[in-house]
N, C-alpha and C positions, 0 to 999 in steps of 0.2 A: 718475880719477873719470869723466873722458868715455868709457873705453873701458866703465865698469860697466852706464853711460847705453843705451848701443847695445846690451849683450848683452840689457839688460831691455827693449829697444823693438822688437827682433829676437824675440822668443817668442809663439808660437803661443797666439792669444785661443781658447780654446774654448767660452766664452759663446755668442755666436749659438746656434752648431747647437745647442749645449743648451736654449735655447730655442724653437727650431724643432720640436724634436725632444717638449718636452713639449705645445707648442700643437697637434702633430698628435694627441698620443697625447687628449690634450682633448674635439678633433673626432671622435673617433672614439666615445668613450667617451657622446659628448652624443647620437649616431648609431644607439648601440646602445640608449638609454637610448627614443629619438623612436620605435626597431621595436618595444621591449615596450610601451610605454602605448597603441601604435595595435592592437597586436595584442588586450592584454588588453581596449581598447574594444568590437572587432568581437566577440572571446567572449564578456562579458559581454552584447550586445545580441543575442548567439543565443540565450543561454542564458533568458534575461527572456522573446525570443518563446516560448520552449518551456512556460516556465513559466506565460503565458498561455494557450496552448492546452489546456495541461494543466487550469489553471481550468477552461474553458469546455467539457471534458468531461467534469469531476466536475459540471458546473452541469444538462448534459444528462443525464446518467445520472440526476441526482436528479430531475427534471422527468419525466422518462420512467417511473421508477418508482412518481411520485406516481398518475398516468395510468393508468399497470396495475394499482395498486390499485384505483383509482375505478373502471376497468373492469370489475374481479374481484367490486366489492360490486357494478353495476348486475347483473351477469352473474347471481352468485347471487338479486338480486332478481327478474327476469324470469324465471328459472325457479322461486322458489316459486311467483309468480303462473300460471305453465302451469301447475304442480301441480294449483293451485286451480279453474282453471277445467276441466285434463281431468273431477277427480272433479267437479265441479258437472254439465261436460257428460253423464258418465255416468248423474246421478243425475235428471237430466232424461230420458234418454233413456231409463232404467227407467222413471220417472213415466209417461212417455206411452205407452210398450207397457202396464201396465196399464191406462190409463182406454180402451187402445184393445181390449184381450180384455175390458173389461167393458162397453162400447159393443158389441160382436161376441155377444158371450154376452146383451144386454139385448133386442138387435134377433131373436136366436133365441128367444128363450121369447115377444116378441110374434110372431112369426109362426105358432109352434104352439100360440099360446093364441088362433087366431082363431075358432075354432069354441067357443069358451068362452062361457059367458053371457054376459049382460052387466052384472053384479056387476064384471066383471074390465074393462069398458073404462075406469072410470077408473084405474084401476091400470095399464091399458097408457098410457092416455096422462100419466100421473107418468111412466111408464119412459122414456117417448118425449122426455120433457122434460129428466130427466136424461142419456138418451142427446143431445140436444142440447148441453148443456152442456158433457156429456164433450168433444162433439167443436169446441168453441170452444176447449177450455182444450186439446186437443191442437193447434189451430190456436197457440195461445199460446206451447205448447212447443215447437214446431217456428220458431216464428219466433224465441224464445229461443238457442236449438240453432246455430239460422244465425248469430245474431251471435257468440254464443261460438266457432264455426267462424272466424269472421274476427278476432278478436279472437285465436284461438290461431294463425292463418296471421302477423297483425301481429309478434304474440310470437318466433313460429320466427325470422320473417325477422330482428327486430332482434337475437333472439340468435344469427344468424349474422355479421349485422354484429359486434357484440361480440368472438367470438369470432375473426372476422378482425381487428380491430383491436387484440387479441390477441396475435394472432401478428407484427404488423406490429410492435407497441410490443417483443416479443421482440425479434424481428431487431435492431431498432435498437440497446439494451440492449447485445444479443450483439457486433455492431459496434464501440460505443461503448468497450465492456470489449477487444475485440480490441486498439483503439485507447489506451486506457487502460495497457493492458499495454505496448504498443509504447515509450509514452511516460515509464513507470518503466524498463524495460529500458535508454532511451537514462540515465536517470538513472543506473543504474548503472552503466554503460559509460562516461560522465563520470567517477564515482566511479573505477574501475577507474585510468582514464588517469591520476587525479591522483596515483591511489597507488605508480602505475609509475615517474609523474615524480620524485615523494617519495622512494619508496625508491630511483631511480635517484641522485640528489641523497646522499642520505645516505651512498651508499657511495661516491659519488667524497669526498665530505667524509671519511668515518669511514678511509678507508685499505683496505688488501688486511692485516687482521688476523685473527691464529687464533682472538684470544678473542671474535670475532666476526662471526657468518655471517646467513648469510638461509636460515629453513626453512620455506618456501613462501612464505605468505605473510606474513609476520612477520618482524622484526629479532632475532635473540636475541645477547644480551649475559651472558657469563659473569658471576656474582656476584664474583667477584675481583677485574673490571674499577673495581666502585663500593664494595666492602663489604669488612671484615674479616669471618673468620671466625665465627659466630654475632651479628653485628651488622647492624643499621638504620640506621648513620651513616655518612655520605656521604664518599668516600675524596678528598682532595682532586683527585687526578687525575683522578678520576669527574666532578670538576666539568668539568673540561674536553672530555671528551665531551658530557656534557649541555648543555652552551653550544652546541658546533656543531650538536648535537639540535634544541633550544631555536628557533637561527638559521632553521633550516631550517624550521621549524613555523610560523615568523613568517610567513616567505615564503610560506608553501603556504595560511594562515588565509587571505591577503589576494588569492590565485589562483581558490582555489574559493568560486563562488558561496553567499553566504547560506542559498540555500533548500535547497543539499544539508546536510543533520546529520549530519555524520562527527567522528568523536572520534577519539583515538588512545588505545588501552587500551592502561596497562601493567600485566605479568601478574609475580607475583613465584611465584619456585617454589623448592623448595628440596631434598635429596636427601631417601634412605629414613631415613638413621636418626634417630633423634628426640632431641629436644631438653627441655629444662627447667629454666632459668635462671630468676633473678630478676627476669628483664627478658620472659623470653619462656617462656607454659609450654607452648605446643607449636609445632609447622612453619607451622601455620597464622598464631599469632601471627605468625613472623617473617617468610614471605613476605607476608603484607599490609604487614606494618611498612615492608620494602622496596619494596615499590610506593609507597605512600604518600611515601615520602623521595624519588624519584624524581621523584612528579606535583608535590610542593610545590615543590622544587629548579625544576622547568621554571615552576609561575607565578608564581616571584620571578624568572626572566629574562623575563616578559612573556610566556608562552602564556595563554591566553583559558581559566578554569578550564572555562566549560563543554565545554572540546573536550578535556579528561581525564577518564579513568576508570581507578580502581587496581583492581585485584582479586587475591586473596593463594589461592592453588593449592594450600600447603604441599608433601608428597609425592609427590601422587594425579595426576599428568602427567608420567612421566619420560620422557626421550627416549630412555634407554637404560637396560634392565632389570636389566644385570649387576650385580655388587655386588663391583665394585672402584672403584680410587681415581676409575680415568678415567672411568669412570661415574657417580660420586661428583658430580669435577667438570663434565661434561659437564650435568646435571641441576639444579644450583643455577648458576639461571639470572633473567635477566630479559627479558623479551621484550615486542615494541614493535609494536601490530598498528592499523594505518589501518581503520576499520571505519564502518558507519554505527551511528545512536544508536538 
């Protein structure tokens, strides 16, 4: 019994290091965890100034525009008022060329009526009276004449003002929208990145599978992977795709900001020949049917309904036009595309 003693007190403890060994892998893991929360900080507080800028140039553009209108009504107002007063100025300035040929024509008939009786002097001096008058009321129009002169100088000038201010409120506009643009473009080049990382994600998760490729921009997923043959109902295996789907959409809700609206649409498609079941009376029926089994499946694992969209394709998208099997299969598909809403 003493020698059993010593062989059991003689054997290599391998506790310690096994604990050593998981306290490291711990620090490490709590390490990795302290890089993503400082990182997603700094994104999210870029992302927030952007979105603030972005405010404060839809706030200018609206101000700016308010402005070019008000400019546009004074602008048209100031020139019906020149309208107004060029014909008023014309209609003065015909007034006074007549009372001034019949002032010209009054003072010619007293000059060659001097030799005339004198029955006719008082008739010359009525003429002379109204020729005085005449030529007050062209004193009258003439100094009329002048202000409307200055009054339409006043006018030019402010509608050049106007219409330089005009041009100024353009510019800015034009800038503002340069700017504008600039700042949707970074949004969707945010968009872009996410979906890079997304579908980067999704294919180290989903595997190097046949029934399953990426065609452009899209995931597509053969109908075999989730469905039987002329069915809507979800294949158990199919669950478990859609799980690691699912996981990864969690992830990605909680990466991109709020104020970008991206959904992930899924698209159900199905081959050429047609269908007519009790359950389904055409293609259309059943590819919707399959998207729809798809969006529900992913928000009973927790995706956010709003960030799904199903939509049912039937026939009318094949990827391949021949009309064989592999074609067949190649086309009853489903397909998984990151987009905005």
């Amino acid at each position: 019994m003493a020698l059993t003693r010593r062989r059991h007190d003689s054997g290599f403890n391998y506790w310690p290091g096994f604990v050593d060994a998981l306290s490291t892998l711990i620090l490490a893991i709590v390490f990795l965890l302290s890089v993503f929360l400082v990182t997603q900080f700094f994104l999210s507080q870029e992302v927030s100034g952007k979105d603030k800028v972005l405010e404060r140039l839809n706030a200018q553009i609206a101000q700016l525009s308010n402005l070019l209108s008000l400019e546009k009504t004074g602008k048209l107002t100031l020139e019906d008022q020149l309208s107004q007063l060029r014909a008023g100025l014309a209609g003065a300035e015909a007034e006074r060329d007549r009372v001034k040929g019949l002032y010209e024509g009054l003072a010619g008939a007293a000059a060659s009526g001097a030799g005339r009786t004198a029955e006719l002097g008082k008739a010359l001096d009525s003429e002379k009276q109204i020729s005085a008058r005449a030529l007050a009321q062209v004193e009258v129009l003439n100094q009329q004449i002048s202000a409307l002169r200055r009054q339409l100088a006043a006018l030019e000038e402010a509608l050049d003002a106007s219409e330089k201010r005009d041009k100024e409120s353009q510019g800015k506009i034009a800038e503002l929208g340069q700017r504008l643009n600039v700042a949707l473009a970074q949004r969707v080049q945010e968009l872009s990145r996410y979906r890079s990382e997304f579908f980067g994600r999704l294919r180290a998760i989903l595997g190097d599978r046949p029934d399953i490729r990426i065609v452009g921009d899209r995931f597509v997923f053969q109908s075999e992977v989730f469905f039987d043959t002329g069915q809507a109902a979800l294949l158990p295996e199919g669950h478990a795709e859609l799980d690691k789907l699912a996981s990864a959409l969690a992830d990605l809700d909680k990466q991109i900001p709020n104020e970008i609206a991206w959904v992930l649409r899924v698209d159900g498609h199905t081959d050429v020949r047609p269908i007519n079941s009790p359950q389904f009376k055409s293609n259309w029926d059943l590819s919707a049917a399959r998207a729809i089994s798809v969006v529900q499946y992913l928000i009973s694992r927790g995706v956010p309904p709003q960030r799904l969209v199903a939509a049912g394709f039937g026939e009318f998208q094949p990827l391949d036009p021949d009309k064989t099997e592999e074609a067949y299969r190649r086309n009853r598909r489903i397909e998984l595309k990151l987009t905005e809403r």
